[in-house]
C-alpha positions in Angstrom: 9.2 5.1 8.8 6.9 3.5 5.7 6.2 0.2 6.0 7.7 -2.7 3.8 5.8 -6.0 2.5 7.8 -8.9 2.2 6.8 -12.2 0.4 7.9 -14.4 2.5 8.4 -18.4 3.1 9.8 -19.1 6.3 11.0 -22.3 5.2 13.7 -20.5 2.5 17.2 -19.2 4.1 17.3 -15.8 1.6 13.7 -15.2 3.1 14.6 -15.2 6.5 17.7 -13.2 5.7 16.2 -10.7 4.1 13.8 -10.4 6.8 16.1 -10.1 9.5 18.0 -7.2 7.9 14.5 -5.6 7.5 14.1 -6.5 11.4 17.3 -5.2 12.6 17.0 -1.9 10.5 14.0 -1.5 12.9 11.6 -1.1 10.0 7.5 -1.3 10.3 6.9 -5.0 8.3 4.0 -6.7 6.9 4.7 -10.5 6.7 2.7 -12.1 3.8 3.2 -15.7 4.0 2.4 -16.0 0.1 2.0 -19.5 -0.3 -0.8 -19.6 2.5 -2.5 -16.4 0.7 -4.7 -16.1 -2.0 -3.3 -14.5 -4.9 -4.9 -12.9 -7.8 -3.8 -11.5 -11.0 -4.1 -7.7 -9.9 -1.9 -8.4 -6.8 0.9 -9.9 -8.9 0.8 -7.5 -11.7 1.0 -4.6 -8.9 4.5 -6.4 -7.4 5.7 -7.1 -11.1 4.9 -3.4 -11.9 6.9 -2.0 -8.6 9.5 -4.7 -9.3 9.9 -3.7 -12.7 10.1 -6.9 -14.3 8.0 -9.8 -15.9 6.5 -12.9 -15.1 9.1 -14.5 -16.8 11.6 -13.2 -14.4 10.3 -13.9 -11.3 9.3 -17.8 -11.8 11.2 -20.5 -9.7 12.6 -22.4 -13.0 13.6 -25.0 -10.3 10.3 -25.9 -9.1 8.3 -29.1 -10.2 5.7 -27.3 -11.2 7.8 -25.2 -13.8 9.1 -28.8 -15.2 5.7 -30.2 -15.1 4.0 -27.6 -16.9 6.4 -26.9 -19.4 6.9 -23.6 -18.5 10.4 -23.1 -20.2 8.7 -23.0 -23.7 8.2 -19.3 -24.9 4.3 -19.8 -26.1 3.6 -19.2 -22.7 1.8 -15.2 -22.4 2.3 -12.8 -19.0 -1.1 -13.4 -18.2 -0.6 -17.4 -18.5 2.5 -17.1 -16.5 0.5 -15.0 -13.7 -2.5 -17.8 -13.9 0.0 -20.5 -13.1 1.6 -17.7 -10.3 -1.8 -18.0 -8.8 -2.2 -21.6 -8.8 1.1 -22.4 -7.9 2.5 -20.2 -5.6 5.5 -21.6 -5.3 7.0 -21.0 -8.7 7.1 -16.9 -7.4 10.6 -16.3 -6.2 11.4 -15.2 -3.0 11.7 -12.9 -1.1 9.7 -10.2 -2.5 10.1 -6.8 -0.5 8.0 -3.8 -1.2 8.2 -0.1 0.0 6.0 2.0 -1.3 5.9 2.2 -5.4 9.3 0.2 -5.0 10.3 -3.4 -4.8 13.3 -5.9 -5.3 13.5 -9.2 -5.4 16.1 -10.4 -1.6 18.7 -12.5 -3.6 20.8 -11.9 -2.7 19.3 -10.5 0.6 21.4 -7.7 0.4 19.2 -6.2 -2.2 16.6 -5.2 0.1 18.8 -2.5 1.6 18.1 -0.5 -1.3 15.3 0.3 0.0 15.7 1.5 3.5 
């Protein structure tokens, strides 16, 4: 079986949801604890690539850091969205599984069983 990646926070219910479905479907799993890794742009654009989506639609719009930042205003570019990924790790939503050239975003945690 291929292994899967998942983004995970430990501290964040859909996380540990999606993980356990990945757990009980007895699939190989690489945990990366996100917000204790180090980031970088070419890491992020990969995920966004496989996940099909942009920067925009991935960021926690509930987070501090969104509000602080301003991020809701559209003179904001991918690339400035990434940089303020990298910084701020918690504006990524979660959970981010990946299989292969494929990913989804696990909310609901349910989505992730498109890929086993």
């Amino acid at each position: 079986m291929s292994a899967f990646k998942i983004f995970h926070n430990s501290r964040c219910s859909k996380s540990r949801q999606a993980l356990q479905i990945l757990q009980d479907s007895n699939c190989d799993i690489e945990i990366i604890n996100y917000l204790e890794t180090d980031l970088d742009v070419s890491l992020i654009k990969d995920v966004l690539k496989k996940l099909s989506l942009k920067p925009r639609d991935i960021l926690r719009t509930s987070e501090q850091d969104y509000k602080d930042n301003n991020l809701k205003e559209d003179d904001f570019s991918d690339d400035d969205l990434i940089d303020y990924m990298i910084k701020h790790p918690k504006l990524i939503e979660r959970p981010i599984v990946i299989k292969g050239h494929r990913a989804v975003l696990g909310r609901p945690p349910e989505n992730v069983l498109e890929l086993i």
